[in-house]
C-alpha positions in Angstrom: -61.1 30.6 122.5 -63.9 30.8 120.4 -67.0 33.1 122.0 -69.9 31.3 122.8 -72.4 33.7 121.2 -70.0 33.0 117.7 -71.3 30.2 115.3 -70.1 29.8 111.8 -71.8 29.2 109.0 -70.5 26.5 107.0 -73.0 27.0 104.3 -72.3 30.6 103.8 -68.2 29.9 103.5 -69.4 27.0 101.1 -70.9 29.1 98.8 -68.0 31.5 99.0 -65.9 28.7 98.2 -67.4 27.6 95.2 -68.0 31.0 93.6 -64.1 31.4 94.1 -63.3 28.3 92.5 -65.9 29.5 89.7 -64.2 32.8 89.4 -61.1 31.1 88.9 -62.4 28.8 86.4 -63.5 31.5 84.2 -60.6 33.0 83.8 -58.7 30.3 83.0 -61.2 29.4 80.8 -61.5 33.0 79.4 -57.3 34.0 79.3 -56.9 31.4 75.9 -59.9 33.0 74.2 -58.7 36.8 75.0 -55.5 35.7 73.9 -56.3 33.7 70.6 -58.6 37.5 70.1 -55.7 39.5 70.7 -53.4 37.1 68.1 -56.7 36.7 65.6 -56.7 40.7 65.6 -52.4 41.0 65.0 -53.4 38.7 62.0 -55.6 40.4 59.9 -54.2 43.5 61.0 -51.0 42.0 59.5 -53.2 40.4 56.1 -54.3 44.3 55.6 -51.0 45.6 55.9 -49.4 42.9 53.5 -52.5 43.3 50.9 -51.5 47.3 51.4 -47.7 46.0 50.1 -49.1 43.9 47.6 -51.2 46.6 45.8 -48.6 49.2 46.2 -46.2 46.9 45.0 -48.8 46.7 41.9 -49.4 49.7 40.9 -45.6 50.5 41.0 -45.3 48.2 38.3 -48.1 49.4 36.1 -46.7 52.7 36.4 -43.3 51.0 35.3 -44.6 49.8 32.2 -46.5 52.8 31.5 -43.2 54.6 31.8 -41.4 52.4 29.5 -44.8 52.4 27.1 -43.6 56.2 26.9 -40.3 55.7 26.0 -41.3 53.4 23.0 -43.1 55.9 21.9 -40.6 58.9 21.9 -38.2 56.2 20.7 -40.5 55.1 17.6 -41.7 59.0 17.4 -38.0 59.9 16.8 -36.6 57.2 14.8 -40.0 58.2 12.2 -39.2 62.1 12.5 -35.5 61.6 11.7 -36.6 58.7 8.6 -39.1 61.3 7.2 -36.5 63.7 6.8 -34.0 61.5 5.8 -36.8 60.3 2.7 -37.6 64.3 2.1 -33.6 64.9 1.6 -33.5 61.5 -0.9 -36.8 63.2 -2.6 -35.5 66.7 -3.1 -32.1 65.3 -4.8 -34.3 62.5 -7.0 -36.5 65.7 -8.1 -33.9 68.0 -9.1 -32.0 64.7 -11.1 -35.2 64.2 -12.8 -35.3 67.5 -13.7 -31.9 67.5 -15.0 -32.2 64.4 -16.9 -35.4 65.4 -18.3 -34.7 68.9 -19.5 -31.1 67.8 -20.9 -33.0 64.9 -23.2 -35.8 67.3 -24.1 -33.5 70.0 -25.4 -31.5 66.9 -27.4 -34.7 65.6 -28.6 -36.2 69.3 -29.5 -33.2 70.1 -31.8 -33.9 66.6 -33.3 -37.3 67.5 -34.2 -35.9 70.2 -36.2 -34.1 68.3 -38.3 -34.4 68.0 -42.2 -34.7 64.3 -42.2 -38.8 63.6 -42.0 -38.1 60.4 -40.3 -35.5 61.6 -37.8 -37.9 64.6 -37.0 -40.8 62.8 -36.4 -39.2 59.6 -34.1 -37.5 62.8 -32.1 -41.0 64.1 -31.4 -42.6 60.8 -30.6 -39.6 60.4 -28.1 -40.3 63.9 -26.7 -44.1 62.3 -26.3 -42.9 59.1 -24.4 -40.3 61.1 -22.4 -42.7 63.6 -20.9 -44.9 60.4 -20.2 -41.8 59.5 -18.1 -41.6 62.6 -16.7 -45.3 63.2 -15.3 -45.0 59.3 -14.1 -41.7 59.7 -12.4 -42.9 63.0 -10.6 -45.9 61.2 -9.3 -44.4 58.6 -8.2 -42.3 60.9 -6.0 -44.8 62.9 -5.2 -46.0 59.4 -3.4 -43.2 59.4 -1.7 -43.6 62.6 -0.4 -47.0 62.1 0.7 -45.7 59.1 2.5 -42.9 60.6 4.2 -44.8 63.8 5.5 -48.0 60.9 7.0 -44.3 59.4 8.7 -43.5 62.8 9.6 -46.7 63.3 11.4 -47.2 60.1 12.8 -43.7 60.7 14.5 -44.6 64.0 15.5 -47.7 62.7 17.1 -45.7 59.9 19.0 -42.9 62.2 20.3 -46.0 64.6 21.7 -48.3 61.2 23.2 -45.1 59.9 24.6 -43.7 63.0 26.1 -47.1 64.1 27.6 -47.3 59.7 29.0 -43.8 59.8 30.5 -44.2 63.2 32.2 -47.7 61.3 33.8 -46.3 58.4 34.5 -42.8 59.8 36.1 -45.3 61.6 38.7 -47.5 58.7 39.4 -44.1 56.7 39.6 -43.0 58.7 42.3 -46.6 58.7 44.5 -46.4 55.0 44.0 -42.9 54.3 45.1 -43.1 56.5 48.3 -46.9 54.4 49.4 -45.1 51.4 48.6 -42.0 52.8 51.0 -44.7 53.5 53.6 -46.7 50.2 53.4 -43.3 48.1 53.3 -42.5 50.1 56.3 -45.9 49.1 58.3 -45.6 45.9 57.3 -42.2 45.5 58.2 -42.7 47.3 61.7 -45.6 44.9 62.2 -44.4 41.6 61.7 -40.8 42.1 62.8 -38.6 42.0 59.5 -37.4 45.2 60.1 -35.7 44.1 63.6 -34.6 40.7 61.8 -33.5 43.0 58.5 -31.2 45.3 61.1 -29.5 41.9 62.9 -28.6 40.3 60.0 -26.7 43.4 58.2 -25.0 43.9 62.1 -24.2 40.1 61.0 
């Protein structure tokens, strides 16, 4: 039994009405726009951590080649070190055969020059002439060689040391590199859910 003093107002529960219905509306309307936020957000959160992989992944392989840059060089250092020496040996033994030769035909050609036949005497000393014109030619020409094989020497030397000093670098950066890339693969993999798919298939 409804008091007689109570009237309701239909207007008032009209407008309560309404605004209900209006909050409802909003949030429906607002719960796809929050979401598509929230998945926008995973997205480039995902895009930073991939780009992250991607340049980790990069400077692993520069490192790479700046390790194997180093090994050329202690390679080509050695190989140049171990053919200088290898040309100073072949020096030394043409030096002391040239000697040899020379001071064997000198002493055969001096005794000629001696000799009581004019004609004899003076061909022996015009071959002494021509044979130490041999002699100074032949001994610069391996004093060439010489020159040459000690610039090899030194450019190996210099290799062996740039490469040694560039792997030592590189090994280091190497190692930083390899454990950021271990970290952002990690993220990444933690983010997008290839490390859950990674564990199911090796259960598999």
């Amino acid at each position: 039994m409804i008091s007689r003093h109570f009237k309701p107002n239909f207007k008032n529960m009209r407008v309560i009405k309404n605004f209900q219905i209006l909050v409802m509306l909003s949030i429906s309307l607002l719960a796809p726009g929050v979401t598509r936020a929230q998945t926008d957000k995973k997205a480039d959160e995902l895009k930073k951590l991939e780009t992250s992989v991607v340049t980790a992944k990069a400077k692993v392989a520069l490192n790479e080649k700046q390790l194997n840059v180093a090994d050329s060089l202690i390679t080509a250092g050695t190989q140049l070190i171990a053919e200088s020496k290898t040309e100073t040996k072949a020096i030394e033994a043409d030096r002391k055969k040239l000697d040899k030769d020379n001071a064997t035909k000198q002493k055969s050609l001096s005794k000629l020059t001696t000799s009581k036949d004019k004609e004899e005497a003076g061909k022996a000393r015009a071959d002494l002439k021509t044979l130490d014109i041999q002699y100074k030619s032949d001994l610069k020409a391996l004093s060439i060689r010489l020159k040459d094989a000690t610039k090899m020497m030194s450019t190996g030397n210099a290799n062996l040391t740039k490469g040694k000093a560039t792997k030592k670098n590189a090994q280091d950066a190497l190692k930083i590199s390899r454990a950021t890339l271990a970290t952002a693969q990690a993220k990444y993999d933690a983010a997008s859910g290839d490390k859950i798919i990674t564990k199911d298939k090796k259960k598999k």
